[in-house]
VEXSEMAR-661487 format. One record per residue (C-alpha): residue in one letter; x, y, z. Coordinates in steps of 0.02 Angstrom, whole numbers, plus 32768, in hexadecimal, padded with zeros to 4 digits. Each point is the difference from the previous one (the first is absolute). Example, Ala and Ser with C-alpha at 12.3 -4.5 7.8 and 13.67 -1.06 7.14 Angstrom:
2
A82677F1F8186S804580AC7FDF
END
This chain:
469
X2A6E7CAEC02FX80317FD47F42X80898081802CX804B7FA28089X7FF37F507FC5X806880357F58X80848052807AX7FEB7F57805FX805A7F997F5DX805B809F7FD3X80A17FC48047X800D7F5F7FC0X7FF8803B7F4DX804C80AB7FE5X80987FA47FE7X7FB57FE47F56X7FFC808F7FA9X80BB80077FDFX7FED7F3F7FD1X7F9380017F88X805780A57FC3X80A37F7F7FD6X7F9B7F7B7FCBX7FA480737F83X80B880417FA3X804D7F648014X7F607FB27F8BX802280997F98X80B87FE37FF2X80247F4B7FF0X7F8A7FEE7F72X804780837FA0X80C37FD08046X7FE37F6C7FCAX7FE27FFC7F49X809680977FFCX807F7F75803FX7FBC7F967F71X801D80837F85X8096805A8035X80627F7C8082X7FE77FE980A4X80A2803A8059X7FE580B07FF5X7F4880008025X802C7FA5809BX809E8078802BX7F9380947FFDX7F6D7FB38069X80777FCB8078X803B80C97FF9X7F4B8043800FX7FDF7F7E8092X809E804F8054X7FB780AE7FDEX7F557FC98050X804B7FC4809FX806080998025X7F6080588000X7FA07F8A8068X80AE80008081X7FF480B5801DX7F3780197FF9X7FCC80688096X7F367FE97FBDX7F937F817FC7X7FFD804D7F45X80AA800C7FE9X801A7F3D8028X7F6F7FE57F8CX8054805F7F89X80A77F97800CX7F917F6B7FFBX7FB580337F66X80C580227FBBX80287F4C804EX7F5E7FC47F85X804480407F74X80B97FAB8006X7F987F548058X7FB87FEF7F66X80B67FFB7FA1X80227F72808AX7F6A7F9F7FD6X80637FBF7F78X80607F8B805DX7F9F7F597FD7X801E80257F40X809E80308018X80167F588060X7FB47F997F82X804480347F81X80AB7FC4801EX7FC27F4D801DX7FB57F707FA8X7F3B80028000X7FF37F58805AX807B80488091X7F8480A38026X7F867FC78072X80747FC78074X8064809E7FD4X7F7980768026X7FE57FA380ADX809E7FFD8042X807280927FA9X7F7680717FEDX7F997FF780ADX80947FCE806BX808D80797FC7X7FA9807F7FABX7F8E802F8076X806B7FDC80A3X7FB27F7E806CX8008806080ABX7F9580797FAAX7F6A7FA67FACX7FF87F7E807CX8014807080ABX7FF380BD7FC3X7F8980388075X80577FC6808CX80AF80467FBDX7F9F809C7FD9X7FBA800C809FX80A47FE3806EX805480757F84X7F7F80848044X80127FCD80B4X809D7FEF800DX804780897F8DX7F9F80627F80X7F917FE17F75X808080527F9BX80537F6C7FF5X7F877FA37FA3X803E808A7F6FX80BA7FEE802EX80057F3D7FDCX7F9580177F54X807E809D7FCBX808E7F76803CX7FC67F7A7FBCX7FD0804D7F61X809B804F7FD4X80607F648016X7F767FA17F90X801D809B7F7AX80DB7FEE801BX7FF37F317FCBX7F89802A7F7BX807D80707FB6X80AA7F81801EX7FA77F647FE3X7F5F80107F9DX80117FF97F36X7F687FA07FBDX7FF47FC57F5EX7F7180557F9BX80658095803BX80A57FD07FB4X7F9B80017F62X7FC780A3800FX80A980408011X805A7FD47F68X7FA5808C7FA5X7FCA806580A3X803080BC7FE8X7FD280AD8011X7F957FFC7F79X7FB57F5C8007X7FD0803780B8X7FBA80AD7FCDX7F887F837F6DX7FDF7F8D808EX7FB780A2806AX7FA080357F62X7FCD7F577FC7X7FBA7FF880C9X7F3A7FD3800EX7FDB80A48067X7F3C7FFD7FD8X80097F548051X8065803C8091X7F7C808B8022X7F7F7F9B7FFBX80497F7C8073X80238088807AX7F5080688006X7FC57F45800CX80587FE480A9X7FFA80BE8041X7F347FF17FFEX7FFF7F49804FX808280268073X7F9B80C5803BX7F5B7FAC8007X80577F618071X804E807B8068X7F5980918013X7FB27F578034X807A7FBE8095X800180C18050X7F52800C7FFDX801480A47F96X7F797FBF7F85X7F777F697FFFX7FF37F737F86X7F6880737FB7X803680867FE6X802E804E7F4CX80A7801F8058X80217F497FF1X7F937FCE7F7AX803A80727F76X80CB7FD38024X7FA87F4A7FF4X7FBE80027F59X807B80717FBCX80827F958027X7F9A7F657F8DX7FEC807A7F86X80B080278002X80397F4F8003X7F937FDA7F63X804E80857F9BX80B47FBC804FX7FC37F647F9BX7FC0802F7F69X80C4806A7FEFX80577F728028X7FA67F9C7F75X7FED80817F71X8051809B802DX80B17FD4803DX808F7FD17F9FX80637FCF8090X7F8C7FD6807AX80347FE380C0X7F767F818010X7FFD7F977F61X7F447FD37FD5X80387F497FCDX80317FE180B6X7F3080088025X7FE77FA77F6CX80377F758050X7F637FD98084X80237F548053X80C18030802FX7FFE80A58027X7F5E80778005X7FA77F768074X80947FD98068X7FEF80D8803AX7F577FEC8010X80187F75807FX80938063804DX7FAA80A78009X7F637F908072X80647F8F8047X808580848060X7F71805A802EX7FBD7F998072X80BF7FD58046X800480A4801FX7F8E7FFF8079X807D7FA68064X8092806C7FE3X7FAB80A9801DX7F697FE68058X80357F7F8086X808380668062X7F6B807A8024X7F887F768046X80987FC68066X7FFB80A68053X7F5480207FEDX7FD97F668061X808B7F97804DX80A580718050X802080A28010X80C77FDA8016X804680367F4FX80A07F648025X7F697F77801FX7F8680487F7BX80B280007F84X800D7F3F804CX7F4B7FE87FBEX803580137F57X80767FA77FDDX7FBC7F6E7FC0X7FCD80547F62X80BE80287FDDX80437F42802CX7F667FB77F9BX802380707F6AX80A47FCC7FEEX7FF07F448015X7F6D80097F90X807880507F72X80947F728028X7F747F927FF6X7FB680217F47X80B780117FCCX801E7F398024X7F507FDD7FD4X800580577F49X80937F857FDFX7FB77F6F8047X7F557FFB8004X7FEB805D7F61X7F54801E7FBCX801080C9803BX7F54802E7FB7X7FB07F9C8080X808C80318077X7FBF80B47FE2X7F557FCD801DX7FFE7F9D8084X806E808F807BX7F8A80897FC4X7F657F9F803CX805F7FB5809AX804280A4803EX7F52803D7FF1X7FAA7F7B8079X8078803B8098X7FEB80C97FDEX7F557FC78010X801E7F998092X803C809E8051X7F4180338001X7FEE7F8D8099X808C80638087X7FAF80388091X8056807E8080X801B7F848075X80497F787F80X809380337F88X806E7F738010X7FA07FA47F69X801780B77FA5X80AA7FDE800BX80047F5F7FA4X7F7F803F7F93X807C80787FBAX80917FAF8004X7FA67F837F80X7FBC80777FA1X809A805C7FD7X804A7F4D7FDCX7F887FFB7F72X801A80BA7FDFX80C07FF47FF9X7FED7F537F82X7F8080717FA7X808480937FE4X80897F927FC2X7F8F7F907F8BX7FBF80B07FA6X809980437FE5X804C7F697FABX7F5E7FE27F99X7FF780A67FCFX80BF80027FB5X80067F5E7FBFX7F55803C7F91X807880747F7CX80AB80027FE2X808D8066804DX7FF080977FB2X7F6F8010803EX80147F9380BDX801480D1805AX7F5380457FA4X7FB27F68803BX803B800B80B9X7FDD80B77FFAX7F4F7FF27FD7X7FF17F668083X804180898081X7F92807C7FCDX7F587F7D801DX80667FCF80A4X7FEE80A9802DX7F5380437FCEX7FA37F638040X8020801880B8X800480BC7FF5X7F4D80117FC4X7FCC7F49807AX804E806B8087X7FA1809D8007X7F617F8C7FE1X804C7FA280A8X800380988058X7F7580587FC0X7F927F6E804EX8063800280A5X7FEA80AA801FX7F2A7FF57FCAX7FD97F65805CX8066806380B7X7FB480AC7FE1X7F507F957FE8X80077F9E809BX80808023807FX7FA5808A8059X7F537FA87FF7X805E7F5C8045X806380588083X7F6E8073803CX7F997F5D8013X80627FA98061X803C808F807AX7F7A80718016X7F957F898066X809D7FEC8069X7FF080C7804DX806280597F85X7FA580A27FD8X7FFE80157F51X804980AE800FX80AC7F96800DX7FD87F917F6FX8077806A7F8DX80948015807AX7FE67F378015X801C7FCF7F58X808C808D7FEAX806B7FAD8097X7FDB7F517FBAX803F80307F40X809A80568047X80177F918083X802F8078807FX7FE57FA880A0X801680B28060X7F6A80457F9BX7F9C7F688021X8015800380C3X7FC980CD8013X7F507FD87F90X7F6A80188057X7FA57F6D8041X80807F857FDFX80127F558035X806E7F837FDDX7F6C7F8F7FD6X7FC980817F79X80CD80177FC0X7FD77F347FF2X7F7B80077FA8X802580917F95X80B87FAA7FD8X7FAF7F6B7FB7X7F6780577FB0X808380547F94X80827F667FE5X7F3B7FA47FBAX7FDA80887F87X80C380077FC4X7FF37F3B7FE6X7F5F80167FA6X803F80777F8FX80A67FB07FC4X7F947F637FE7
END
């Protein structure tokens, strides 16, 4: 029965594997990307992410198999991470006093187009309907190359003017020598073992306890301890300066918060769409309905910290007080039942109010804790603890989904049917036809009712509750 209650979730979280395949080289790539554009300029860092994005896309647009659009989406990581740079590269051409109102509006709103983050999955969703999924890829190469074509006219920042006085062919071949590779390799065995032992967990390949998991586990904190010991005595030029951690109160415990803090958000993001079909519609345009509330109250939590930083002031306790807020109504999603989402929806669209303030108050204390030339290292690594923090919360999230249903479902299900008439020989086939929700398979079972499709129905939507609480 474990068997079938796994294959029961199966669908709502395969999806993931190519996710957390982005999310893991993006981490990789904006910290790395990000202390480059420091170094070297910014303009052609971005130029060729914008080119590797492009080069992503294609593949995913023409992918006839699963592992060839996860390969794209692993190319798409890679130049992602070059784009991550767009809050420094924002901030740096403004005042300091002007950048939490910058990041809000210039960086959430245009940046990241508003259609997008607020209603993607119902764009996506009509784009799949009503077309092709391809098109999801079409608009990114589109919009891409036209973000890559103004970069080129209209982009010439200022460190990078600099940098070009006495930038030539040999200056750039130094530059490539003078390059902290031993830091670079350890950054990226660092996210290659967390990222393989995330995904081994979310396709069930291996269990939290096995050495499978463990050993990538602890070899990635080795790892990450020897990344830190070079960057401190080894390195000449190191990508991740050791005075940045130096400084505790501004920077190191600001990621610490960030890292815990998105984690539980993400429980929103990523885990919520599944309930929604797990438990409330099985129409992909209502369950994409559903969710939008996260989108609209991520983006007026963002315009919100933007006016607040400048008026309020006192972002510390800003910081704070979202983290903790946004935390009460994630947990306030504990009390959804199948039969009452409405609240869930408010729940959400609070908490990603909080979430979205959150965001936008990290990013500007993060930069405003060193100086330029070092404001893209410093969003890099804030990316990078953006990234891992959900990707490990999430396999934990679905790790415990997928124990508490295999546990329970069948044992809740057989109780409440089996005294009904259903002979137990038809037990399997039940909770097959309920999973895949083929109504056809459920009508030719043996012994049938529709008191016992009742029963069994809510049986299952009960254990699903129980296990995303």
């Amino acid at each position: 029965m474990a068997s079938i209650c796994s294959w029961c979730i199966a669908g709502g979280i395969w999806f993931l594997y190519p996710f957390f395949n982005v999310r893991g080289i993006q981490a990789h790539n904006c910290s790395q990307i990000g202390a480059i554009s420091d170094q070297y300029g910014r303009k052609d860092v971005l130029i060729f992410g914008n080119v590797i994005a492009i080069v992503g896309g294609v593949v995913c647009v023409t992918a006839k198999s699963i592992w060839v659009a996860v390969i794209g989406s692993t190319i798409i990581g890679l130049g992602s991470g070059c784009q991550s740079q767009s809050c420094a590269i924002l901030s740096e051409m403004f005042k300091k006093k002007h950048r939490g109102i910058l990041i809000s509006t210039l960086g959430l709103l245009f940046i990241t187009p508003l259609p997008f983050l607020v209603t993607g999955s119902l764009v996506g969703h009509a784009m799949a309907k009503n077309a092709t999924w391809r098109w999801v890829y079409y608009l990114y190469i589109i919009l891409t190359a036209v973000s890559g074509i103004m970069i080129f006219l209209f982009y010439y920042p200022p460190h990078e003017r600099q940098l070009c006085s006495s930038w030539n062919v040999r200056s750039k071949l130094q530059a490539l020598k003078d390059f902290d590779w031993i830091g670079a390799l350890f950054t990226i065995l660092f996210i290659v073992l967390i990222s393989t032992s995330i995904v081994w967990v979310i396709s069930e390949k291996y269990k939290w306890s096995s050495a499978a998991i463990i050993v990538p586990l602890v070899a990635a904190v080795v790892i990450m301890a020897c990344l830190a010991a070079w960057e401190t005595f080894g390195s000449k030029n190191p990508i991740f300066p050791h005075t940045m951690f130096i400084n505790t109160r501004g920077f190191l415990f600001v990621l610490l918060a960030v890292t815990l803090a998105t984690s539980g958000i993400a429980s929103i993001d990523d885990v919520w769409p599944t309930e929604v079909s797990a438990l409330y519609t099985t129409n992909q345009t209502r369950a994409s309905v559903y969710i939008l509330p996260s989108g609209f109250g991520t983006m007026a939590g963002a315009l919100f910290a933007g006016l607040s930083m400048r008026i309020i002031r006192h972002t510390q306790l800003q910081f704070s007080a979202t983290a903790f807020l946004g935390a009460i109504f994630v947990a306030l999603m504990a009390t959804l039942t199948p039969n009452n989402f409405r609240p869930g929806l408010a729940y959400i669209f609070v908490a990603d109010f909080f979430g979205g303030a959150f965001k936008v108050i990290s990013i500007v204390m993060i930069q405003l804790a060193f100086g330029d030339e070092l404001i893209g290292t410093a969003t890099g690594i804030l990316n990078l603890a953006r990234n891992i923090g959900p990707g490990l919360s999430n396999s934990f999230y679905v790790t415990i989904i997928r124990s508490r249903v295999s546990a329970t479902l069948a044992k809740r299900v057989s109780r409440a049917v089996l005294p009904l008439g259903l002979p137990i020989t038809s037990l399997r086939a039940l909770l097959l036809a309920i999973a895949s929700k083929d109504q056809a398979a459920l009508s030719q079972i043996p012994g049938i009712t529709p008191v016992i499709i009742k029963m069994a129905v809510l049986e299952t939507e009960l254990t699903y509750a129980a296990a995303f609480r």
